[in-house]
C-alpha positions, 0 to 999 in steps of 0.5 A, spaced: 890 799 224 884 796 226 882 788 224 876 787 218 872 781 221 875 775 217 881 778 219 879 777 226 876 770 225 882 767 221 887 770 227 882 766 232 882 760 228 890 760 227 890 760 235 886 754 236 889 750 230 897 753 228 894 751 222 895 757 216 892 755 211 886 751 215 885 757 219 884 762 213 879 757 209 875 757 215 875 764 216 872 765 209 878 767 204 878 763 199 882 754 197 887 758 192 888 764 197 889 760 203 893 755 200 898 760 197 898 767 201 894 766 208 901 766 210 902 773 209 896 775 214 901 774 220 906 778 218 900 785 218 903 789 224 895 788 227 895 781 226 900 779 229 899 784 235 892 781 235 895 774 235 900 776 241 894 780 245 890 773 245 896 768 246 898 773 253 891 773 255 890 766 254 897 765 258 894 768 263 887 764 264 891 758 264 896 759 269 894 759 276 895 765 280 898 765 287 891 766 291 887 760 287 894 755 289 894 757 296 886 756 297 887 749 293 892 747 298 889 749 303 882 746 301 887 739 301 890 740 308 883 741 311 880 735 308 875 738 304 878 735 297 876 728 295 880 724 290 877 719 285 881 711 284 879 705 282 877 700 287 877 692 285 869 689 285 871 682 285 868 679 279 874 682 275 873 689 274 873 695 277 868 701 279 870 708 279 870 711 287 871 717 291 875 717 296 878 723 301 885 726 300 890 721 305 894 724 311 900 724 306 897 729 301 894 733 307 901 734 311 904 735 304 899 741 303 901 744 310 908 743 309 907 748 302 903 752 306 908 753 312 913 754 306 910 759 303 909 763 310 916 762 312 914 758 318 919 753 318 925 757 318 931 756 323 935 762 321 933 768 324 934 776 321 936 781 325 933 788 322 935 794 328 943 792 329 944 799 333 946 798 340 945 803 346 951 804 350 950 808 356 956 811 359 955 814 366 957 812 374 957 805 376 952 805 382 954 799 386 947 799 390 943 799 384 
């Protein structure tokens, strides 16, 4: 079943505020309808499927993916990012200046990078395990 309009905007207001009663007057549904039965909305099959949809895609939006983190990481190890901090003017105040990312951050960017490569690992795996064994003349020239 599909949304009416004023269903639609009082699940996006529910979204936004968690508030019931709030999101149905804005919606357009009536002070005593709002205060009394809003509730009722959510439980509609194509209310909450909607609500669920737009909270997983909302999920989605906010969560950084792998390759926005591996790029991130790897704009700080090459010193392509900047920092701001708060630096001491001397009449008692401070001023707002952007500084480069450290050597510590850098380095601890490359040391998540080499990680996620697999590029720090002592141990080391052995895929063919078949050995070759030939049986024949022993050649004391050769």
């Amino acid at each position: 079943m599909k949304l009416s309009l004023k269903q639609q905007k009082f699940a996006d207001e529910y979204i936004k505020s968690g508030n019931v009663s709030q999101a149905a007057m804005i919606a357009g549904y009536s002070k005593a309808y709002s205060r009394t039965h809003a509730y009722k909305l959510l439980e509609k099959a194509s209310v909450k499927a909607y609500v669920a949809k737009r909270l997983e895609e909302l999920k989605k939006e906010s969560i950084a993916q792998q390759d926005e983190i591996l790029q991130y990481l790897t704009s700080v190890m090459r010193g392509e990012t900047t920092e701001q901090t708060l630096c001491g003017t001397g009449d008692g105040s401070q001023k707002l200046i952007t500084i480069e990312v450290s050597a510590k951050d850098r380095i601890k960017a490359a040391e998540l990078l080499g990680k996620r490569h697999v590029m720090w690992t002592d141990k080391q795996e052995i895929t063919q395990r078949n050995i070759e064994i030939t049986i024949g003349e022993y050649d004391a020239d050769d």
